[in-house]
N, C-alpha and C positions, 0 to 999 in steps of 0.2 A: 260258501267260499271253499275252494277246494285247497286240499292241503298237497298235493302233488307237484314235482318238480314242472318247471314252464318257464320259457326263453320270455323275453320282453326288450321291445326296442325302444331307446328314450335316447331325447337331443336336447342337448344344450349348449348354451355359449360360456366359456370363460377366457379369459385374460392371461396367457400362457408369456412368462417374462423368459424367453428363448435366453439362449448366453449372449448372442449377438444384438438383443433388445436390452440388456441389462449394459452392456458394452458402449452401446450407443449412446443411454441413458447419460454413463460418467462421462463419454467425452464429451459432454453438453457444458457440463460444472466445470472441465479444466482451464485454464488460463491456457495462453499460446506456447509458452513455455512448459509446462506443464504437456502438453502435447508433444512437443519438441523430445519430449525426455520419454513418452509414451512411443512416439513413430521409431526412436534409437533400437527398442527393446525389441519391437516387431521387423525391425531390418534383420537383425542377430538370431530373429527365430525363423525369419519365410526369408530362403534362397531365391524367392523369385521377385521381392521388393528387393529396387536400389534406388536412391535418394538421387533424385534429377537437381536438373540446373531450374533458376527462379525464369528461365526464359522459357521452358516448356509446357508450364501450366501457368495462368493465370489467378488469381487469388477475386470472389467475386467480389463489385463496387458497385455502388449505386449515387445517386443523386436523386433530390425531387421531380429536377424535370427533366433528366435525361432518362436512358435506358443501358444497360450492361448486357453482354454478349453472351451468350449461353455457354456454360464449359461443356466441351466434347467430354463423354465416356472415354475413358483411356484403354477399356476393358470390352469396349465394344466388337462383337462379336468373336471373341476370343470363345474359342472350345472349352469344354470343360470347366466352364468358370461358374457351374451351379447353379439355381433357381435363382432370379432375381429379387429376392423377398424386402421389398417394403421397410426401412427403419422405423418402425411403427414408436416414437417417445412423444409423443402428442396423443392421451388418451383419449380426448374428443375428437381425434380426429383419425386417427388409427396411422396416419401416415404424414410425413416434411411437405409443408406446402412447398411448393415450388412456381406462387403468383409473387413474389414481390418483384420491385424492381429490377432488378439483378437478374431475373429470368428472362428478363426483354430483350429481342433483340433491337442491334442498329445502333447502340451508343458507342461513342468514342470514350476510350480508355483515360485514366488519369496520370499512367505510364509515370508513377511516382514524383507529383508533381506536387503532392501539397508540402506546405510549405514546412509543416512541423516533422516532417516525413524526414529530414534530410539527415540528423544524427540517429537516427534507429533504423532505416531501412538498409544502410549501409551501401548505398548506393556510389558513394560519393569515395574520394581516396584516404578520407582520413582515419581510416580502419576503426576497429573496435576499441569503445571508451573501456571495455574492462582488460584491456592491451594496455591501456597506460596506469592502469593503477599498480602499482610497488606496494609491496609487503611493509606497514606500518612498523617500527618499533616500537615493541609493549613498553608498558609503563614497567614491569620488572625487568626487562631485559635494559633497559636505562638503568634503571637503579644498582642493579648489581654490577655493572660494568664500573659505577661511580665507586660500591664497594670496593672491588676489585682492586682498585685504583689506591685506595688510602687505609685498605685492612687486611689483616691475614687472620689465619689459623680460627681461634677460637671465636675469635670476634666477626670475624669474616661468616662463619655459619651463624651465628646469632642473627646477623646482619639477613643473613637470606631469610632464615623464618620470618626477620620482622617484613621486608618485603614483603614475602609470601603473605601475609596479615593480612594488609591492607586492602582495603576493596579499590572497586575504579577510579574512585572520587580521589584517592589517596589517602586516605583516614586509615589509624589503624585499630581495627578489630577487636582486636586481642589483648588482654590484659598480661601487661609485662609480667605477672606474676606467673601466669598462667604456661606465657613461654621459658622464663627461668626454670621453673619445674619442670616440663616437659624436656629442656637439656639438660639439668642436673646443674645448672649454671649460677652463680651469685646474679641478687637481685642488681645490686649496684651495678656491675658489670652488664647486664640488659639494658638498662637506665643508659648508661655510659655510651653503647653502640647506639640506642636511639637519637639519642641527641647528635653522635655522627651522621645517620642517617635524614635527621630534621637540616642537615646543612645542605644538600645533596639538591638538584636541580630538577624538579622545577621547588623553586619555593613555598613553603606552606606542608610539604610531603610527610608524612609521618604523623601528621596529629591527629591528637584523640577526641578534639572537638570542635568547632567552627571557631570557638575563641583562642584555642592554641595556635590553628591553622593563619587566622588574621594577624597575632601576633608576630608571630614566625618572618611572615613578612613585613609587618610594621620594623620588627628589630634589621632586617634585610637591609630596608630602606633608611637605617635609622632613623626614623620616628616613630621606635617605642619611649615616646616620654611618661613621664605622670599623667598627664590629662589624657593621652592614647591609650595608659595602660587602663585608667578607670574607667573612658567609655568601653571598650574592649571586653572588661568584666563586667560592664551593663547593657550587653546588647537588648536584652529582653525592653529595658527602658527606651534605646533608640526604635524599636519593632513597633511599640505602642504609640511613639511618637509623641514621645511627653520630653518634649527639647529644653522647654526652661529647666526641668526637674533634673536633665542631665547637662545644663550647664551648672548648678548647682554644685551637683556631685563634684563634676569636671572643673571647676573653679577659671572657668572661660569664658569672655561674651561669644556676642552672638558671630562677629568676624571670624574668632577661631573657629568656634564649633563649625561654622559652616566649612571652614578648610578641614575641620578631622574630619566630618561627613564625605566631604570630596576625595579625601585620602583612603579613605575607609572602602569607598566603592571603588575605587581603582585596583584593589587586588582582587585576586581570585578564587571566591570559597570553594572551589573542587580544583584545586589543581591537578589533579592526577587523569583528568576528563582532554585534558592535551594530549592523550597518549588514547588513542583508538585502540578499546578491545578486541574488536572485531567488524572483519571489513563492512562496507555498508553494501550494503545489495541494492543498484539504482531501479526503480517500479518502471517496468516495460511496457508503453502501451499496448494494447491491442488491436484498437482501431484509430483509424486516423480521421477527423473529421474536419474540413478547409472548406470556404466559401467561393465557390468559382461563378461562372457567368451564366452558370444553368443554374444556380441554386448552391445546396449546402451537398458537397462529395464523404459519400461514408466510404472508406475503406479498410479494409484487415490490413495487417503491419506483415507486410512480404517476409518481412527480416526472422523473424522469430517461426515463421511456419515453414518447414523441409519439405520439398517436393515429392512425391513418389510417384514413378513409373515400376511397370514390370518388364522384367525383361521377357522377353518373347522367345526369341532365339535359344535362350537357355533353356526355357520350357520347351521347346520341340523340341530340343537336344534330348534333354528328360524326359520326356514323352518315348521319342524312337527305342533307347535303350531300356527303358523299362519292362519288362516281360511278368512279374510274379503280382499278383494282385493287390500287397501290400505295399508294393513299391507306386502305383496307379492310386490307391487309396489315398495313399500319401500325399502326389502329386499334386490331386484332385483339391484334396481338402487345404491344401497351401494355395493354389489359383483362387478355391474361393475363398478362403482367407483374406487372399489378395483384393478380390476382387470388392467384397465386402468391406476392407479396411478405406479404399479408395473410393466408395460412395458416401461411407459415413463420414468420414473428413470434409469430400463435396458438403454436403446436406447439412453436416455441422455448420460450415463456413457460411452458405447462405441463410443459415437461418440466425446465425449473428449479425449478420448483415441486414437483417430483415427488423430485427427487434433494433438495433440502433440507429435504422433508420429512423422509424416509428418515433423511439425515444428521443432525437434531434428535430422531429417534425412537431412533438407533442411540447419541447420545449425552445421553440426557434429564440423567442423573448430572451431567453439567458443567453443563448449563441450571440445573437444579434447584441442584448445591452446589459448583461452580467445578472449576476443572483439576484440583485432584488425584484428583477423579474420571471422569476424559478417558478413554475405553476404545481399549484399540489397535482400528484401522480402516485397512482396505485398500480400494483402488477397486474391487475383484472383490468385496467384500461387499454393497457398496451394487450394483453390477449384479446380482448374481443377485437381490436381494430384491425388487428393482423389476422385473427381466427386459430389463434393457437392456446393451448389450456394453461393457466397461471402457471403449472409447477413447470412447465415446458421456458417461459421469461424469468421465472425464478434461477432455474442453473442456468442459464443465457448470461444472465446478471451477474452469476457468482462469482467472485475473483477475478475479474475484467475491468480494463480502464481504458478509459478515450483519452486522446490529445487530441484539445482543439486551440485555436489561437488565446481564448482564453487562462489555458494549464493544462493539468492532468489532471483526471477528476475519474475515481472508481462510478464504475454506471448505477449503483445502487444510491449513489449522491442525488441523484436525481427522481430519486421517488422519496416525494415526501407526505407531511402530513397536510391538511386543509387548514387554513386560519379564516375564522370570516368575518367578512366587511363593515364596518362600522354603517357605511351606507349602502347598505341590502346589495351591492352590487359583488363581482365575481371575487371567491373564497382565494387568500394567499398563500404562497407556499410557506412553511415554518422556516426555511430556509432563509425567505426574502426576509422575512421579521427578524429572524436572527443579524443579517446583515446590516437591517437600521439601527438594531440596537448597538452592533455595535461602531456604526458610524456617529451614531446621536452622544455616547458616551469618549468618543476622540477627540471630538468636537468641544467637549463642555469646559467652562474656562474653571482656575484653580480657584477663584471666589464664588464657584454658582454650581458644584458640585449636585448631578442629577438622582435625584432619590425615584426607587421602581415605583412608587406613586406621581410622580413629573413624566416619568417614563413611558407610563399608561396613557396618560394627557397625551400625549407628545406624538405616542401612535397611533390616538384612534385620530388626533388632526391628519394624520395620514392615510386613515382610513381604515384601518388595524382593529377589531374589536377582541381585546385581549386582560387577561386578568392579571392582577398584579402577580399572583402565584408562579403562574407563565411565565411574565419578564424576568423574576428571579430565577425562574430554571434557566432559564434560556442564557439568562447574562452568566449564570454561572458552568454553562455547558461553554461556553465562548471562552472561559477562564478570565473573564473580567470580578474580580472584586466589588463588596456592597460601596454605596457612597460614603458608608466611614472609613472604611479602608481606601477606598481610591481620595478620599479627603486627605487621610494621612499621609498615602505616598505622595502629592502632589506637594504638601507642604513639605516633605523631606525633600523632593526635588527643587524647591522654591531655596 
């Protein structure tokens, strides 16, 4: 072997994650909104994106048995707009199929017809639902305005720390000790603003436990007597639902106690939960899914995706006057910028389209007659049928939600585990079992209370072959209660 210097030529393949492949990648995982907030940032940086009208591009849709119309390149044969290069985020595949429906020509449009379309596409005149929501008043800006109102000076700032204490519920935090020392204030004097503050609206505000809080409003209402005051201090006894034991205590029959129990649930243990912390953000579909005459229509929510064209004209403006190579580089690299921003959106869009299709076709049964006909589904099912690689339906999946006439339902709802058959026939979705369980326990009367060994019974007569261990996860992922608890509540409602 010679030890002297020597060239060698050697080839290999690797997987090169370009900026434009790794770009691709995240806008696969964003929500449409999400997007929305992504295309803003790229208007602000490429002079040659401006955000069109929803009547110049079309958004793709498919159906089982129709066909969707191929979207034109916007960017077609535009100069300068750089190598065509492939979104290659399907590593089995290297590149966006572009066979599902949605590529076909010859279909007629659904020109925003489905029906759950009409409050989120914005089609219609009743403008935007986050137009009519108004600025909530906080639970402290309530409360110190009532201070306001009947304190001053020293007590008036007492009064706000104790506000400030309080969590959402209304309860307060803080140990009056804790805020006397912290102002330099008599205890008494703390005490004293509280108790102004426990008069203040809504009822119940200011207390230090579920049982000051019902009180509060028992005395409200006047009916803090004796026997309201002692159950009141025995809730632990009404929780366990040992009623003789606390009519004993309570020195009541059975008439009263049932009227302080009715009295009792009529107030409200978190008052301060009337006063919204902070606004609610309404879940924006994504796609729209509706039954027409051809089959079941998938479509993207027009509403939430901005259009983008380029302007053209600009660019040959910018083009002529350009002279120095920096300024051409420039030019160049924003067209393809452009150019590439507006395939990947494309390709994004049908391949959503493509995968919810799929997912609608895999679960017609729940479209068609709800959950308990939900079929287990795995991410490797919907990739092979489509020919696209799991991790490619995993971001598709991520953070997305369908409206269909059903509700809203995140697409991930829809993959579930396998349950199998008590008679060797086809595996259920965990979903569908969850949904009998908890029809079978709505169902059960307040003398025949269903134990998860009845419950086991109950579903393999349905065909369900399932463990009791199961039932209890499950009833308890539902937030249903065991049969002694739900025993109890029934008799406290009785």
């Amino acid at each position: 072997m010679g030890l002297g210097p020597r060239l060698d030529l050697r080839q290999s393949q690797s997987l090169v994650m370009t900026p434009q492949l790794q770009q691709a990648i995240k806008l696969l995982a964003l929500s449409n909104l999400e997007i929305e907030a992504f295309i803003a940032e790229e208007l602000e940086k490429n002079p040659l994106l401006e955000a069109g009208s929803s009547e110049e591009v079309r958004e793709p849709e498919a159906d089982f048995d129709g066909e969707a119309p191929e979207p034109t390149d916007a960017l077609a044969g535009l100069n300068g707009g750089g190598e065509d290069v492939p979104l290659d985020v399907d590593y089995a595949e290297e590149t966006f199929h572009h066979d599902s429906p949605t590529d076909l020509a010859g279909a007629q449009g659904m020109d925003g017809s489905l029906g759950m379309a009409g409050t989120a596409t914005g089609g219609g005149e009743g403008g935007d639902f986050q137009e009519t929501l108004v600025g909530a008043e906080s639970l402290a800006d309530h409360l110190t305005a009532q201070a306001g109102a009947v304190l001053s000076g020293d007590q008036l700032l007492i009064a706000g720390h104790i506000i400030d204490a309080l969590d959402e519920a209304g309860y307060l935090t803080v140990a009056l000790l804790d805020i006397a020392d912290r102002l330099g204030a008599p205890l008494s004097l703390v005490e004293h603003v509280l108790a102004v503050v426990q008069t203040f609206d809504p009822t119940g505000i200011g207390a230090r436990d579920l049982a000051e809080c019902l009180a509060l409003q028992a005395k409200e209402a006047d009916r803090y007597d004796p026997c309201m005051q002692k159950m009141i201090a025995n809730l632990d006894i009404l929780a366990r639902g040992d009623l003789p034991r606390l009519r004993r205590i309570c020195g009541v029959d059975d008439e009263d106690m049932a009227d302080m129990i009715r009295e009792l649930r009529a107030y409200d243990p978190k008052p301060g939960l009337q006063f919204a912390a902070a606004e609610t953000q309404p879940v924006v579909p994504d796609i729209f899914v509706a039954q027409t005459a051809k089959g079941w229509a998938v479509e993207l929510n027009n509403a939430t995706l901005p259009r983008l064209i380029v302007n053209r004209s600009y660019y040959a403006e910018l083009s002529g006057a350009a002279q120095d190579k920096g300024s051409k580089a420039w030019l160049n690299d924003s067209l393809q910028s452009a150019n590439w921003l507006m395939k990947a959106l494309d390709q994004r869009a049908r391949t959503i389209v493509k995968v919810a299709t799929e997912i609608v076709k895999q679960q017609e049964g729940f479209f068609r007659q709800g959950v308990e006909h939900l079929r287990p589904l795995t991410l490797k099912t919907i990739a092979e049928a489509i020919g696209m690689h799991e991790s490619t339906v995993s971001r598709v999946t991520s953070n997305k939600y369908l409206a269909c006439p059903r509700g809203l339902f995140e697409l991930k709802f829809f993959f579930t585990s396998a349950i199998q058959s008590a008679d060797g026939g086809e595996a259920a979705s965990a979903q569908a079992v969850k949904s009998h369980i908890a029809k079978l326990i709505a169902d059960e009367a307040a003398d025949a209370i269903l134990s998860d060994d009845t419950l086991v019974d109950l579903l393999k007569e349905r065909g369900f072959d399932i463990a009791r261990r199961t039932v209890a996860k499950y009833r308890e992922a539902l937030g249903l209660g065991s049969s002694v608890q739900r025993r109890r509540q029934k008799k406290l409602a009785g």
